[in-house]
Each structure stands twice: as structure tokens, then as C-alpha cells.
C-alpha positions, 0 to 999 in steps of 0.5 A, spaced: 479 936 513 480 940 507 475 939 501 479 935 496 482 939 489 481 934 484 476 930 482 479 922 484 479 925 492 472 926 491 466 921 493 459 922 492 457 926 497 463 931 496 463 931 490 454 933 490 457 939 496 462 941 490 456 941 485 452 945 489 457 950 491 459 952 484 452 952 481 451 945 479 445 940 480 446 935 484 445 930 480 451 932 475 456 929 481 453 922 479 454 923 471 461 925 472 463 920 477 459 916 471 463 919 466 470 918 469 469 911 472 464 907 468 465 910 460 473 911 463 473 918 461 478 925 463 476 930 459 470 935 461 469 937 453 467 929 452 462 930 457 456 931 452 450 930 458 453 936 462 452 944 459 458 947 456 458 952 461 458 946 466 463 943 462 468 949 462 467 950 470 470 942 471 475 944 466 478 950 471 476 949 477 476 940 478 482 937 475 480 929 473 487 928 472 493 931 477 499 927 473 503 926 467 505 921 463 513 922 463 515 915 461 512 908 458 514 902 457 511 895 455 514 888 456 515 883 450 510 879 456 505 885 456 507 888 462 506 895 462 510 901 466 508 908 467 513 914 470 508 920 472 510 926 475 506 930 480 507 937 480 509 939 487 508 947 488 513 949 485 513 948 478 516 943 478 514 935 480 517 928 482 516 922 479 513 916 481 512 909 477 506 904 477 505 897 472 499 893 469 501 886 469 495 882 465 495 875 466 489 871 462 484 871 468 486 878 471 489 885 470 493 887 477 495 894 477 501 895 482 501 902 485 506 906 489 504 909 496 510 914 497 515 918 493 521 914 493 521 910 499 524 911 508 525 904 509 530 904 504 532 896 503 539 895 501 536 891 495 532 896 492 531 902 487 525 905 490 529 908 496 536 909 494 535 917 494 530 916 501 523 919 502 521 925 497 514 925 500 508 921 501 502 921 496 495 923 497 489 918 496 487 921 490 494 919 486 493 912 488 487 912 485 489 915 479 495 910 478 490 905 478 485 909 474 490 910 468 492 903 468 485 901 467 486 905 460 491 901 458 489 895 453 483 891 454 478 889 460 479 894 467 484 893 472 481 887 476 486 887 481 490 892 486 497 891 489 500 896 493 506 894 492 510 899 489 514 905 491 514 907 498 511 903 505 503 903 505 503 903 512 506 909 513 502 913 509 496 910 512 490 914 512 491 916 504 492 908 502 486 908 507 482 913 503 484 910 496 482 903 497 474 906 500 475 908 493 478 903 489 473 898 493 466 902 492 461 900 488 461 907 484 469 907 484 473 902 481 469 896 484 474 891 486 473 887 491 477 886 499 480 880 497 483 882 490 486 889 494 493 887 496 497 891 501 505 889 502 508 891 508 516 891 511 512 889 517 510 895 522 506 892 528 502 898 530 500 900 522 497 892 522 493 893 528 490 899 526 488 896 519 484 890 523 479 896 525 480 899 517 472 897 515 475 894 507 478 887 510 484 887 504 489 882 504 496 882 509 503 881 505 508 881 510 514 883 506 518 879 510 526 877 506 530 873 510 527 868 515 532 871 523 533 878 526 540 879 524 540 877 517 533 882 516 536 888 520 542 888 514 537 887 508 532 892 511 534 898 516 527 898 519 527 891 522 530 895 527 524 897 530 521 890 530 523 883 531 520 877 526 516 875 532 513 882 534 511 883 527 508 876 526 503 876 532 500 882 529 500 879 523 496 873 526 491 879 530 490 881 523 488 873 520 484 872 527 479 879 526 479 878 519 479 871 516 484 873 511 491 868 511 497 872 510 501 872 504 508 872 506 513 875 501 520 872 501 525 875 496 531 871 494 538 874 493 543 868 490 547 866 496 544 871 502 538 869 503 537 863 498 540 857 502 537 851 504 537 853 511 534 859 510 528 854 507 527 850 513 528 857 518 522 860 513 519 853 514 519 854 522 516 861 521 511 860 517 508 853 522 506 859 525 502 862 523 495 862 517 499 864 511 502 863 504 508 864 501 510 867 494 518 865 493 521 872 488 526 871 484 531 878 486 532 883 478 539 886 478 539 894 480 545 897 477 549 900 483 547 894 488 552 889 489 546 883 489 544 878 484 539 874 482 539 867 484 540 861 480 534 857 478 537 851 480 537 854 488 530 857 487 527 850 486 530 847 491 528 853 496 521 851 494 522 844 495 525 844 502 518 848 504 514 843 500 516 837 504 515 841 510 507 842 508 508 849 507 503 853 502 509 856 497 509 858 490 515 861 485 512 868 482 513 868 475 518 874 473 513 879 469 517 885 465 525 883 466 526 887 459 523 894 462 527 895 469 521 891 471 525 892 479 520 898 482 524 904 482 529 902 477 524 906 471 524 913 475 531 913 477 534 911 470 530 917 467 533 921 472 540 918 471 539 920 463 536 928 464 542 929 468 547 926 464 544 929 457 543 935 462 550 937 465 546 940 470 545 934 476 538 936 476 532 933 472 528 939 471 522 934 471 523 932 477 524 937 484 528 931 487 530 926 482 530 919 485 
């Protein structure tokens, strides 16, 4: 493996192995993990316990920070949308978003895995211009660092649940959640690190043997084959049912009840009959349900359901004893739809533009 280039793909070890090789003591890789992840710090000058010449070395020649902050939107509910931009080589960057979403009890930061999204769910922003590239485990962490500076109190949780398909980009979410998890990292804890999939069979397999027992969210959206085939291309390469026993694998090797995520869509997925086939799935197998209400994508002929249909929705699986719950719609006023920010930012460069091209993004999305 390559040796990371900035400091968030660092662990201790790695990091002692960068000190030594530009003359560093050993100990400075602890007093810069320190710096950055207890005291929240990313400028080396701030680092008064390390010499200036050392400070200066980091300043050079290990980046705290890959990312810039191009966009910033908070909601009327507090949530709180960051568009960052990667540089990609060739002086140009691509953009991705990610959200802190404060609750009384805790700060949840949603973070992207990919730079647009291959699986391209007919409902979604993230994948309307596809697959820009994956991002490395260090710009996951990232994400979740920078939302951590935002307000008061340190992010508690951690979703993968924003642009792009986790398990796709396996070995780098792997890599960000040992960090996000470690001690000398973040420090959050497996069961509070959720990982949302379309459902791919043989990534989910390869998560049971992944030594942090995250939680599972299978990202299921419509409750028969056909009708989630229309709503997500990649159901093609998977039935619900091979999906759903690999999730069951998951459950038996790590103790932990899968979350399965079922996002409504007035008069395609939100009927009643569509409740009672969920019913039937979800007798199945050891999980919960989190019922979402769909937010309207410009372009995108898909609209949001009618509270009414929400709760009866609800009550159908109620009285079938199915563990369900209505997720409270968080950001509505700031594009809250993952996706939505990068691709409005993009639309808006090219309009004020005239050149059909944002010359902060390589590859709008």
C-alpha cells in the first residue's frame, strides 16, 4: 500500500513512520493526532507544543485538510449541509455534500462514500450524472471531522448515508470507519456507525468478517422484485430475497438487527398492499423499519406522499407487530435530498457561467 499524503489517512503507527522519516520524534505523531482530534485543531501554526520548524514541515508537506468548504446551508431545524470540493489532479475538483443533523441527545453526521452515485435510483439526486469516482477513507473522515466543528458538542453518530453506495467503495469506508471508531480517532462506537446499502450480497458477506460490527441499513424501497428493479437499476444483479439472506448472515455473525430503509413515494410504493408485502418481508428477518417520506428533486417525476397515506402505511405494519418508525424529515428548507445541494451549485456556475461547465467542479454533478 501506498503511504497516506494527508494526515486523516494516518493512524499512529503511520503516522510515528512519517515523523521518523522527516525528522521528527516519535512522539510528535501523538501530539498532532492529539491536536487535530481532541483540541479539533487543523492549522500546524496553532500547534504550540511542536518547534516551528516542525510546524512548518506539517504545513508543507502533510495536509490536515484536503477539502474546501464551496457551500453552507443550515436549516430553520438546525441541520447543517456542507458542498466540499476535492482537488483531483488536475486543478480542478468535484464536489461532494455532507450533513450534521443535531438531535437533543445526539449529532448524526451523514457522509458520502462516492463522488456522484453508479447505482442511480430513479428517485435520487446523488446519481443523476452517475459515477464521478470513489473517495479515499481519508475524506470520509474528514467529512465527519468538519462537521464536528460545526456548533456544540462532537459528532456522536455516523451514517453512511450520503452520495454514492458504501459497499462499493468498500476497503476505503472500511478504512474510515477503524477510524472514526478508534480510541485515538473519533471514538464512536460500532453500534452508533450506520452503513446503508442498495443491497449487494457478496459486499454484505465481506462485512461480517470486517472486525467493527457497524449497523446494517439495507435500503430496500419497494416490497416485490419488479417494482424495485424500476426504482433501483442495481436490483437487477440481486433478488430481495438473495439480498435479505445475506443480511440475515450479517444478523446471525454479529448480533446486530438490520435496519431496513423504505423510502415512500406517493402512489408507487405507498399503498397499502405495499405495507402488508413489507409485513411479510420483514417477518423474515431480525430487523426494524424506518419508513421516509420522499423530498421532491427537481426534474424527477416523484412526489412526496400524503401525510395521511405515511400513517396509514405505518399502521398497517403496526398491527402486523412489525417494529416501525416515521423518520422526522430534517432540512426540507436546504435541498435536504442528498444530492440536491451539488447539482443546484452546478446548474447555478453553468447558468451564471455560459460555458456549461463549473470551473469548481471537473465533472459537475
Amino acid at each position: 500500500m501506498s503511504a497516506p499524503t494527508s494526515f486523516f489517512g494516518h493512524d499512529p503507527t503511520s503516522l510515528r513512520t512519517w515523523c521518523a522519516d522527516h525528522g521528527l520524534p516519535g512522539f510528535a505523531a501523538d501530539q498532532i493526532i492529539d491536536w487535530v482530534y481532541t483540541k479539533g485543531v487543523s492549522d500546524p501554526a496553532a500547534m504550540s507544543n511542536l518547534s516551528k520548524d516542525h510546524r512548518m514541515l506539517i504545513a508543507e508537506t502533510l495536509p490536515i485538510l484536503e477539502g474546501s468548504e464551496a457551500r453552507r446551508q443550515v436549516a430553520s431545524d438546525g441541520t447543517r449541509k456542507l458542498l466540499l470540493e476535492w482537488p483531483d489532479g488536475s486543478g480542478r475538483a468535484a464536489s461532494t455534500e455532507t450533513v450534521l443533523i443535531p438531535a437533543e441527545t445526539r449529532r448524526t453526521a451523514c457522509v458520502s462514500s462516492q463522488i456522484g452515485c453508479p447505482v442511480r435510483c430513479t428517485f435520487c439526486a446523488s446519481g443523476m450524472e452517475g459515477l464521478d469516482g470513489n473517495l479515499t477513507a481519508s475524506r470520509i473522515v474528514e467529512q465527519a471531522w468538519r462537521l464536528g466543528q460545526l456548533g456544540d458538542g462532537r459528532v456522536t453518530n455516523v451514517v453512511f448515508m450520503g452520495m454514492g453506495e458504501p459497499l462499493a467503495n468498500f476497503s476505503a469506508v472500511a478504512g474510515a470507519i477503524t477510524t472514526l471508531n478508534a480510541p485515538w480517532g473519533l471514538g464512536i462506537g460500532a453500534r452508533r456507525i450506520t452503513v446503508s446499502t442498495v443491497g449487494l450480497p457478496k459486499a454484505i458477506r465481506r462485512l461480517i468478517a470486517f472486525p467493527i460490527p457497524v449497523t446494517l441499513a439495507l435500503s430496500l424501497h419497494a416490497p416485490e422484485d419488479a417494482l424495485r428493479r424500476q426504482l433501483i437499476p442495481w436490483a437487477q444483479f440481486a433478488t430481495i430475497g438473495e439480498i435479505l439472506a445475506a443480511c440475515s448472515d450479517y444478523f446471525e455473525a454479529t448480533g446486530r438487527e438490520i435496519t431496513l430503509e423504505y423510502l415512500l413515494l406517493r402512489g408507487v410504493n405507498d399503498r397499502v398492499h405495499h405495507a402488508k408485502q413489507l409485513a411479510e418481508i420483514a417477518t423474515t428477518l431480525r430487523c426494524n423499519i424506518n419508513l421516509i417520506r420522499y423530498n421532491a428533486v427537481e426534474g424527477l417525476p416523484f412526489e412526496r406522499p400524503l401525510d395521511e397515506d405515511v400513517h396509514a402505511f405505518q399502521a398497517t405494519l403496526r398491527s402486523r407487530r412489525i417494529n416501525v418508525h416515521i423518520r422526522a424529515s430534517r432540512g426540507r428548507d436546504i435541498t435536504a435530498a442528498c444530492g440536491q445541494l451539488r447539482r443546484e451549485t452546478a446548474v447555478q456556475v453553468t447558468r451564471e457561467g455560459g460555458d456549461g461547465e463549473s470551473p469548481a467542479e471537473a465533472k459537475p454533478g
